[in-house]
C-alpha positions as CSV (number, residue, x, y, z in Angstrom):
1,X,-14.7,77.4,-56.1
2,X,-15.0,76.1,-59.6
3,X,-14.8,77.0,-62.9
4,X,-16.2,80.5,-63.9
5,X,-20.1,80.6,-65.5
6,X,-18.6,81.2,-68.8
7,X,-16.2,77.5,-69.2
8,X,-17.3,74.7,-70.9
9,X,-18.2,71.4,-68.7
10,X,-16.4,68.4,-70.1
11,X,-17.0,64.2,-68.9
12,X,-15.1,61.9,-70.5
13,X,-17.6,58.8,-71.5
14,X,-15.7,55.6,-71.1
15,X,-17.1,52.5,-72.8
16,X,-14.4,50.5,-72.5
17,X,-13.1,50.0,-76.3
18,X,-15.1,53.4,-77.2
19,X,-18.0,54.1,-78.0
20,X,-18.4,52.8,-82.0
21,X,-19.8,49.6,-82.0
22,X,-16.9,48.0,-83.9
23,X,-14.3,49.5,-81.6
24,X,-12.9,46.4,-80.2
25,X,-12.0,45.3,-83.9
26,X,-9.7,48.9,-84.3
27,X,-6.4,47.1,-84.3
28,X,-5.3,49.8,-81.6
29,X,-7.6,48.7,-79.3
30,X,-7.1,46.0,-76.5
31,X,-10.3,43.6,-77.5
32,X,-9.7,42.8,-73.7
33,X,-10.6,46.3,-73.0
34,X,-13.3,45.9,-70.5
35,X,-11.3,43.3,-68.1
36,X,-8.3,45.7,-68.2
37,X,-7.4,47.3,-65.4
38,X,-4.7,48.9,-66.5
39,X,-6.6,50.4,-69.6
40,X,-9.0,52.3,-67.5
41,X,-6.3,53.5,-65.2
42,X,-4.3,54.8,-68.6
43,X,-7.4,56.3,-69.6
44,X,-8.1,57.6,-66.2
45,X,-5.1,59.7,-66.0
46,X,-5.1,61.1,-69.8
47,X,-8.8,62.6,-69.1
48,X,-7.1,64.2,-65.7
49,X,-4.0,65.4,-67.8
50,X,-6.8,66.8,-70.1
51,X,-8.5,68.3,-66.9
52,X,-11.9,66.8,-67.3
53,X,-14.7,67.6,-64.6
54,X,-15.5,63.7,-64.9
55,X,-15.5,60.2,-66.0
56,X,-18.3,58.6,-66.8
57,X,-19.2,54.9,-66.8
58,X,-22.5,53.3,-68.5
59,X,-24.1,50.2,-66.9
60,X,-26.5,47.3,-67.9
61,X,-27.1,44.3,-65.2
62,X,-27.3,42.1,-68.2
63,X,-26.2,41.2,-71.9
64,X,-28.2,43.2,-74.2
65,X,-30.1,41.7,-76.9
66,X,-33.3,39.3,-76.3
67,X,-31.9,36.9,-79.3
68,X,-29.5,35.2,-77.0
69,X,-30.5,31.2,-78.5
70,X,-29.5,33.1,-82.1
71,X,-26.5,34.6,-81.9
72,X,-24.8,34.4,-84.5
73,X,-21.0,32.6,-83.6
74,X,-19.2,34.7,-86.9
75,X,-20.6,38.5,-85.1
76,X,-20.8,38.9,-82.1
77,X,-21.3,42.8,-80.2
78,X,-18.4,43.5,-77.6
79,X,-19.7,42.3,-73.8
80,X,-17.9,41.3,-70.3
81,X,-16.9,44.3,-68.4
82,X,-16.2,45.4,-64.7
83,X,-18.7,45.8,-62.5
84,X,-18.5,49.8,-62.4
85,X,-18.6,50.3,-58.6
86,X,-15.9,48.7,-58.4
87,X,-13.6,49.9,-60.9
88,X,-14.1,53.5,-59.5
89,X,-12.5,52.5,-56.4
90,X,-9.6,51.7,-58.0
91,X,-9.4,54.5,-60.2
92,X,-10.1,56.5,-56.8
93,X,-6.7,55.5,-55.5
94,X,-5.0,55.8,-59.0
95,X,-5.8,59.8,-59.5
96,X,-6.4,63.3,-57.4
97,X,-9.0,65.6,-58.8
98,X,-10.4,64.1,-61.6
99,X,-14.2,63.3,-60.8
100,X,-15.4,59.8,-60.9
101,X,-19.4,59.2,-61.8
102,X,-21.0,55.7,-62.1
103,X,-24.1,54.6,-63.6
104,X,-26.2,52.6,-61.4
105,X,-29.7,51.5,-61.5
106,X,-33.1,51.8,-59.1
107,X,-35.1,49.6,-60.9
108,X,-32.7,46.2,-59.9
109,X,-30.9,48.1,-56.5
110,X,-31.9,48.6,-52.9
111,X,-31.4,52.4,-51.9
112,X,-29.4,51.6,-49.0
113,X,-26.7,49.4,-50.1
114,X,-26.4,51.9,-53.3
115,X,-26.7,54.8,-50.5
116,X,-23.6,53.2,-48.6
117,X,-21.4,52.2,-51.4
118,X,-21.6,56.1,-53.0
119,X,-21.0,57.7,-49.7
120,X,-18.1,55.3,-49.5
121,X,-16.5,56.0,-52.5
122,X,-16.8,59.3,-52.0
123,X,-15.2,59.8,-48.9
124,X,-12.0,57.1,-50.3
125,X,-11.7,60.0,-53.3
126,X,-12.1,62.8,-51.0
127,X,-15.3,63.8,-52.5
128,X,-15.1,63.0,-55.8
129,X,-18.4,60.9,-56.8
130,X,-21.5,61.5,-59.0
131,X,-24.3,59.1,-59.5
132,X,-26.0,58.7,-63.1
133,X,-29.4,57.8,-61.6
134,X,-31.2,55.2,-64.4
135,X,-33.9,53.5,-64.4
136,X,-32.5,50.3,-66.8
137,X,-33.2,50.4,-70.3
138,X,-32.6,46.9,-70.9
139,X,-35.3,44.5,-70.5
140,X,-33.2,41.8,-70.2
141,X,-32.3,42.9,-66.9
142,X,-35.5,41.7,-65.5
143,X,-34.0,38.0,-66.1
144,X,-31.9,38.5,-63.2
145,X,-33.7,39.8,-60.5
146,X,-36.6,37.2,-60.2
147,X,-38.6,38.8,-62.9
148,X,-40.5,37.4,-66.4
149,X,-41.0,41.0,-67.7
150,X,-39.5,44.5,-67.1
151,X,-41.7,46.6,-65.3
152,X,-43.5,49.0,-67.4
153,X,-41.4,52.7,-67.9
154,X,-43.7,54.8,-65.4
155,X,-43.5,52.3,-62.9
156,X,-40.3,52.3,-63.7
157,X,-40.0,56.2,-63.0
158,X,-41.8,56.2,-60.1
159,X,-40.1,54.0,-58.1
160,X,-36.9,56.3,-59.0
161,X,-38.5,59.3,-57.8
162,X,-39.0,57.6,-54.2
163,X,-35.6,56.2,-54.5
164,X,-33.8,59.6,-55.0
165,X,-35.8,60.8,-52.6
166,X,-34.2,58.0,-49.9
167,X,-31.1,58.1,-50.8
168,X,-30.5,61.8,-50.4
169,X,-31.9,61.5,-47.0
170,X,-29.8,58.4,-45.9
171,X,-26.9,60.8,-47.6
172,X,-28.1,63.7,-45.0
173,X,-28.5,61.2,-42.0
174,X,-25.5,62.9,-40.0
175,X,-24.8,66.7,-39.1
176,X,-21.2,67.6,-41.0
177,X,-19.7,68.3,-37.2
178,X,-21.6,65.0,-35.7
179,X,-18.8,63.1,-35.4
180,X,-16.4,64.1,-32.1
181,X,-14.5,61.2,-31.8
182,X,-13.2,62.3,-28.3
183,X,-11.3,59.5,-26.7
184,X,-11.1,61.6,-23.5
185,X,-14.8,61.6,-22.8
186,X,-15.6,58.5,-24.9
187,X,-18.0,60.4,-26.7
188,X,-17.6,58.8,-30.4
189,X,-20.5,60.7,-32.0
190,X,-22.7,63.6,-30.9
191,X,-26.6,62.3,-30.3
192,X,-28.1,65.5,-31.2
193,X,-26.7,65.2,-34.9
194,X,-28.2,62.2,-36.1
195,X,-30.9,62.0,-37.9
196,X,-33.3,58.7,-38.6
197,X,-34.9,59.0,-41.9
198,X,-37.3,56.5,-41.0
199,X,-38.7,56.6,-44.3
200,X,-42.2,54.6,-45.5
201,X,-43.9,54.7,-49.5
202,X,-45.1,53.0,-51.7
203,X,-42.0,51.1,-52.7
204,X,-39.9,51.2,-50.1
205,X,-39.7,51.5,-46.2
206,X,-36.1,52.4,-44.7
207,X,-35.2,53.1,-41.2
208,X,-31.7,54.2,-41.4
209,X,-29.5,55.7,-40.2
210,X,-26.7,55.4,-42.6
211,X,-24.1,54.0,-41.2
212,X,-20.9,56.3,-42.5
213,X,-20.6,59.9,-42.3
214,X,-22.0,63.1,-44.2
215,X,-20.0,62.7,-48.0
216,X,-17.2,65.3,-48.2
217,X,-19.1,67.4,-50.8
218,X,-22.7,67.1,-48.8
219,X,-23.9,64.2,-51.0
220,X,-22.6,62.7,-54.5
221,X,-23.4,64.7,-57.2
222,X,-26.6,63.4,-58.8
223,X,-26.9,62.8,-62.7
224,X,-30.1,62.0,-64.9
225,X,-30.1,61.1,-68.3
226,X,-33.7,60.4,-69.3
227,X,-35.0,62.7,-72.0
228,X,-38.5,61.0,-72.3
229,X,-41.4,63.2,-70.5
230,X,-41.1,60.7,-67.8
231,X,-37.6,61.3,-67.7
232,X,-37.7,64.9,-67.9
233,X,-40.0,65.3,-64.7
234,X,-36.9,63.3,-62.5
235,X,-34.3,65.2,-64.2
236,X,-36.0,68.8,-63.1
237,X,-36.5,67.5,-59.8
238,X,-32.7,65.8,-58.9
239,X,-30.5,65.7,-61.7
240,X,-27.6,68.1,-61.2
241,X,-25.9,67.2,-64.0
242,X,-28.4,66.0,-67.0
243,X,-26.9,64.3,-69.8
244,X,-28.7,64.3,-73.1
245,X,-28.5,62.9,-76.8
246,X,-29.4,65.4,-79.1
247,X,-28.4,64.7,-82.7
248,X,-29.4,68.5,-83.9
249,X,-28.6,71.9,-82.3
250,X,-32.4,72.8,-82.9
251,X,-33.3,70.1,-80.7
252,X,-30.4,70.6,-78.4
253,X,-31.6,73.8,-77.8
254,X,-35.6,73.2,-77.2
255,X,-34.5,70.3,-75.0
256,X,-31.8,73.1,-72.6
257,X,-35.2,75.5,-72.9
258,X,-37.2,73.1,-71.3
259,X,-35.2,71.8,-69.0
260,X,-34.1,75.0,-67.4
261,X,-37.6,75.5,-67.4
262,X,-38.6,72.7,-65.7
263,X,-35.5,73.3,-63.4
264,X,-37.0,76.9,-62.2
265,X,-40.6,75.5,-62.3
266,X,-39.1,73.0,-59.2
267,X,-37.7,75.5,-57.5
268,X,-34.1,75.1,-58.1
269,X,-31.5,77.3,-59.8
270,X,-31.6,76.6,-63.1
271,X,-27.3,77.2,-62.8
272,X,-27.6,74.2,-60.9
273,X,-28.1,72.1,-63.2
274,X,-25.7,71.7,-65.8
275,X,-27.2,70.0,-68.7
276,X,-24.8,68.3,-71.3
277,X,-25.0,67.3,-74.7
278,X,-23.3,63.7,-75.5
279,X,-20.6,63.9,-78.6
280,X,-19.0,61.1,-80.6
281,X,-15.9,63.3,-82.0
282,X,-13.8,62.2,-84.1
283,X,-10.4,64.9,-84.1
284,X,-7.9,64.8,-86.9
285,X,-4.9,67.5,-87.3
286,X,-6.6,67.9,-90.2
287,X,-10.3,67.2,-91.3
288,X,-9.0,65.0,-93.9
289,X,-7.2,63.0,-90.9
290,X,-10.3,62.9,-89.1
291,X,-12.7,61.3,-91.8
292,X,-9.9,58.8,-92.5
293,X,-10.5,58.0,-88.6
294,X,-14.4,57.7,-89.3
295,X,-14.1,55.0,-92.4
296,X,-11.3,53.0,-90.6
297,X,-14.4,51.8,-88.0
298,X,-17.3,52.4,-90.4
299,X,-15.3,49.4,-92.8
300,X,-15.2,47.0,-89.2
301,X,-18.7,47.2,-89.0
302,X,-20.7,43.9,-89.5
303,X,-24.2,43.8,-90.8
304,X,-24.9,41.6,-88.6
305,X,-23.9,43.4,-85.5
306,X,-25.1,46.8,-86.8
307,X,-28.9,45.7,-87.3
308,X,-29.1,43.6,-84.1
309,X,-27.7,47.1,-82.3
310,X,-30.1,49.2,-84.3
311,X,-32.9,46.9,-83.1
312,X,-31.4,47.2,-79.4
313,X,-31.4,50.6,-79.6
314,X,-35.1,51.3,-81.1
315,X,-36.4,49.3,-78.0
316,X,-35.7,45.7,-78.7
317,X,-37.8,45.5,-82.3
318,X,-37.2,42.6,-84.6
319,X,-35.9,43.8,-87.6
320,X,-34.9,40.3,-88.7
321,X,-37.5,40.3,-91.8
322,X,-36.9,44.0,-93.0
323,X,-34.8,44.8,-96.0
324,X,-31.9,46.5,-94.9
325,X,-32.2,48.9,-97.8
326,X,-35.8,49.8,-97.1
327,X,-36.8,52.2,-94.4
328,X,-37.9,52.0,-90.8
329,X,-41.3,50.0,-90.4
330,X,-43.8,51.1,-88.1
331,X,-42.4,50.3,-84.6
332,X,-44.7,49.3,-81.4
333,X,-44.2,51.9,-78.4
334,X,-41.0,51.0,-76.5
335,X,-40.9,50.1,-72.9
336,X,-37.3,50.7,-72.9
337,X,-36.1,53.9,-74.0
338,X,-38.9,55.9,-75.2
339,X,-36.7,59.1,-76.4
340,X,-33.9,56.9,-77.8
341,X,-36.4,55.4,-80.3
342,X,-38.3,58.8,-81.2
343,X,-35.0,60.3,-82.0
344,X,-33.6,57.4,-84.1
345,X,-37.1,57.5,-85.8
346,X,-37.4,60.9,-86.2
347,X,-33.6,61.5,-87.8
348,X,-34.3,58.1,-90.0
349,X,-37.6,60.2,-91.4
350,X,-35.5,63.8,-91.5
351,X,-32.6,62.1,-93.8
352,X,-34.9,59.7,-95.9
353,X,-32.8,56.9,-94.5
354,X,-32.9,53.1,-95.2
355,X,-32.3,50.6,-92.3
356,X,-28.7,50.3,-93.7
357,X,-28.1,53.9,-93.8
358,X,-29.7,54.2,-90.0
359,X,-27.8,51.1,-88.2
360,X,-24.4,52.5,-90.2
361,X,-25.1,56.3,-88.2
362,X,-26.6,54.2,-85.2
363,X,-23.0,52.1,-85.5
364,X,-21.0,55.3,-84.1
365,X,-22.7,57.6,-81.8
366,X,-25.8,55.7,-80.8
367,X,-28.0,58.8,-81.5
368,X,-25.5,61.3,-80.6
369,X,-24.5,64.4,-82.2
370,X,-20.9,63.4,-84.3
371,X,-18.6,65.6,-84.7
372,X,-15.2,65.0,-87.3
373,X,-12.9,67.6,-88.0
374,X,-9.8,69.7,-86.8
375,X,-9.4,70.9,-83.4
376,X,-10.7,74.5,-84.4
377,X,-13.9,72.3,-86.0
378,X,-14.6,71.2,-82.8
379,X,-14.0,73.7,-80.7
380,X,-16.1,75.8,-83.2
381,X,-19.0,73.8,-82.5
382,X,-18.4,73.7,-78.8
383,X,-18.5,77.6,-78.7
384,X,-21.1,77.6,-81.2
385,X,-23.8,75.4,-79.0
386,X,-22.5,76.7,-76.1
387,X,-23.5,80.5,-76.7
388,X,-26.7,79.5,-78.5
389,X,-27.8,78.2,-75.4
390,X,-27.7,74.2,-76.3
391,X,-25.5,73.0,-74.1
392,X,-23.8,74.1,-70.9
393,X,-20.9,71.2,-71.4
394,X,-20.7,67.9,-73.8
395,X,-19.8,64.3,-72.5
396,X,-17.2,63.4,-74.6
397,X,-17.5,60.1,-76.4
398,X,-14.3,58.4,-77.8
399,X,-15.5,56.4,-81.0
400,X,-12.4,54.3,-80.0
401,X,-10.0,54.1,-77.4
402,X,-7.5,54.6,-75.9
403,X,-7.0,56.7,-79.5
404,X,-10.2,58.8,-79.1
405,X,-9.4,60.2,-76.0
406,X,-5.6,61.0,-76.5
407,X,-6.9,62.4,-79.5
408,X,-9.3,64.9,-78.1
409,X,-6.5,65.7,-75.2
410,X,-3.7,66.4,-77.4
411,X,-5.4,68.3,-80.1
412,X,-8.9,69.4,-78.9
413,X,-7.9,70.8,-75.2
414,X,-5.3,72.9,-76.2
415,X,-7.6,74.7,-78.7
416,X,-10.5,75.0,-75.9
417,X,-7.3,76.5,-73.2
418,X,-6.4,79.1,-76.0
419,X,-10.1,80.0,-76.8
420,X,-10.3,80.3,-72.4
421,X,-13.0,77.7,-72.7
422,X,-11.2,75.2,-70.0
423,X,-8.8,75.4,-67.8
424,X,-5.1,74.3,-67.5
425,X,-5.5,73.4,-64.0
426,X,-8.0,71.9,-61.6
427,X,-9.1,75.1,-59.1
428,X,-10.2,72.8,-56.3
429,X,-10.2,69.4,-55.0
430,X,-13.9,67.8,-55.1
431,X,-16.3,67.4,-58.1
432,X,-18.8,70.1,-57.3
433,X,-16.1,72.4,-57.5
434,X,-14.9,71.3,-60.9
435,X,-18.6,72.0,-61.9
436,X,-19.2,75.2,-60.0
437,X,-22.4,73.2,-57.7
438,X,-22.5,74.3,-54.0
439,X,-22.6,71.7,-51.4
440,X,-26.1,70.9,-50.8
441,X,-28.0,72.0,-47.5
442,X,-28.9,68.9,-45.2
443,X,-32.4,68.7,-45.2
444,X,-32.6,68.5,-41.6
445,X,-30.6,72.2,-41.6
């Protein structure tokens, strides 16, 4: 089942008042957003009108920002959110085919409980989980866990690589068939299709068995956003979906090269992993209607807030003695995002752009590629990157919701139906076969 080779892959990125930093200002926009259950479930059931493959939810186990003692009290970024687990159980029981993917992290998790909890939910959707796999980018995280410092990015990596590795095998540690659950014989479960991973690293050491049956689709679908080299090497070897910011279709389409390279290099189908290009779009009727949309948050932005996320998002520099109308200084390496802060730096050197001009493009998509036009703009670009071999989908990112997503759904999807690019209905019931993946082989097969 699934959507044929040639379709377009679509997630729907759900920050909870979208994806612009001033969002939560747009006088459309419940400031309450992220404490709103009702919110996520409206939004919930527009992307499954729209027939997205996914939702996707971000995660941090922290506040961002090192400057807590500073904060300024007149501007302030948006924070308190759900827990994301969480909320995808109740948007589980709120829709039917509309796949639901959580960002979680291995750097501040046990594989286990995170092993549990996924096959959990993914049985209470009838198979309709995927896991974005990071590593945290936020050093404050460390705070929370018992730590003084975040541990340094390839330790970071590492660690994920054995945790992937343990979690797929807890994932595979019954037989599809092992349970009988014969009351006649009493025989609950059949011996002979149970498998103890009985696993022991360098990081970890984990007996199992896990203690709920094989997922519905074999295991969760498995997502990996890292684009550094670090996070490259991961992505080939698990991600099945890898999402990716890519402000350029030049570098959208040396970053799909290697990847699929990299893919076919581990031994995998390179069709098997579906890598998607993040998109801030802003969708007008007209293009004029969409640039209106654009300078309506652009005006809500505060300096204050835009620098302090510019900083975030280069790695946690202090910018605080910079002019704001000079360019970029010279920046120590990052032991938070690495390919976040060579992409900023790189487009800030491209564009001949001041630290005003970068935190004002930084204030919307965050590094991704923007897009603001009419529906056939869009769905120009889509067709455009997706024949050119940069993109096999896009992770849609409303600047502002719940606008930016009835916005794409009203005006966009009807453009990608006519063009044949999505579908008007979902062809089967589980996320792999939105996507078109097969249902992984147990490795004890």
């Amino acid at each position: 089942m699934g959507r044929e080779k040639t379709g377009l892959r679509l997630g729907a990125f759900l920050y909870p008042t979208g994806y612009h930093v001033a969002a939560w200002r747009h006088p459309d926009t419940p400031a309450d957003a992220g404490v709103n259950f009702r919110h996520f479930a409206d939004l919930a059931r527009t992307a499954e009108r729209g027939c997205f493959d996914f939702l996707f939810l971000a995660d941090s186990v922290a506040m961002r920002g090192t400057d807590m003692p500073a904060l300024s009290r007149t501007a302030v970024r948006y924070v308190a959110q759900f827990e994301p687990l969480t909320l995808i159980g109740g948007l589980a029981a709120l829709t039917e085919r509309i796949g639901l993917t959580v960002s979680a992290t291995t750097t501040y998790t046990e594989p286990f409980h995170l092993a549990r909890m996924l096959a959990s939910l993914d049985h209470m959707s009838g198979g309709r989980i995927g896991w974005n796999l990071v590593t945290s980018q936020n050093p404050a995280e460390a705070y929370n866990f018992g730590l003084e410092a975040h541990p340094p990015h390839g330790e970071r990596y590492a660690r994920a690589h054995e945790y992937a590795d343990v979690v797929r095998g807890l994932w595979d540690s019954w037989d599809d068939d092992a349970f009988l659950r014969d009351k006649r014989s009493g025989l609950f479960f059949d011996p002979d299709k149970l498998h103890v991973l009985d696993h022991k690293g360098p990081h970890f050491s984990v007996r199992g068995p896990l203690n709920i049956p094989r997922s519905p689709q074999g295991r969760p679908v498995i997502i990996q956003a890292g684009s550094s080299e670090d996070g490259r090497t991961l992505a080939a070897s698990v991600g099945e979906i890898i999402f990716t910011a890519q402000d350029t279709k030049a570098g959208a389409q040396a970053f799909y090269a290697d990847m699929k390279a990299r893919v076919t290099a581990e031994g995998r189908n390179p069709d098997e992993a579906i890598v998607m290009v993040g998109v801030l779009t802003y969708a007008g009727r007209t293009r004029a209607e969409a640039e209106d949309r654009v300078e309506a948050l652009q005006a809500l932005v505060d300096p204050i807030v835009g620098l302090s996320l510019l900083a975030s998002e280069l790695g946690g520099v202090d910018l605080s003695g910079c002019d704001p109308d000079g360019p970029l200084p010279p920046l120590p390496a990052s032991n938070a995002g690495k390919s976040r802060q060579r992409l900023l730096v790189e487009m800030a050197e491209r564009e001949d752009l001041t630290i005003r001009d970068l935190y004002r493009r930084v204030a919307g998509g965050r590094g991704h590629h923007q897009l603001v036009g009419s529906p056939e703009d869009i769905a120009d670009s889509f067709e455009d990157w997706l024949a050119d071999g940069a993109a096999d989908g896009f992770m849609i990112m409303p600047p502002a919701l719940p606008q930016g997503l009835d916005d794409f759904v009203a005006l966009v999807v009807p453009e990608l139906r006519r063009r044949g690019l999505v579908p008007d209905a979902y062809r089967g019931t589980t996320l792999r076969d939105h996507l078109g993946l097969p249902t992984p082989v147990s490795r004890y097969a």
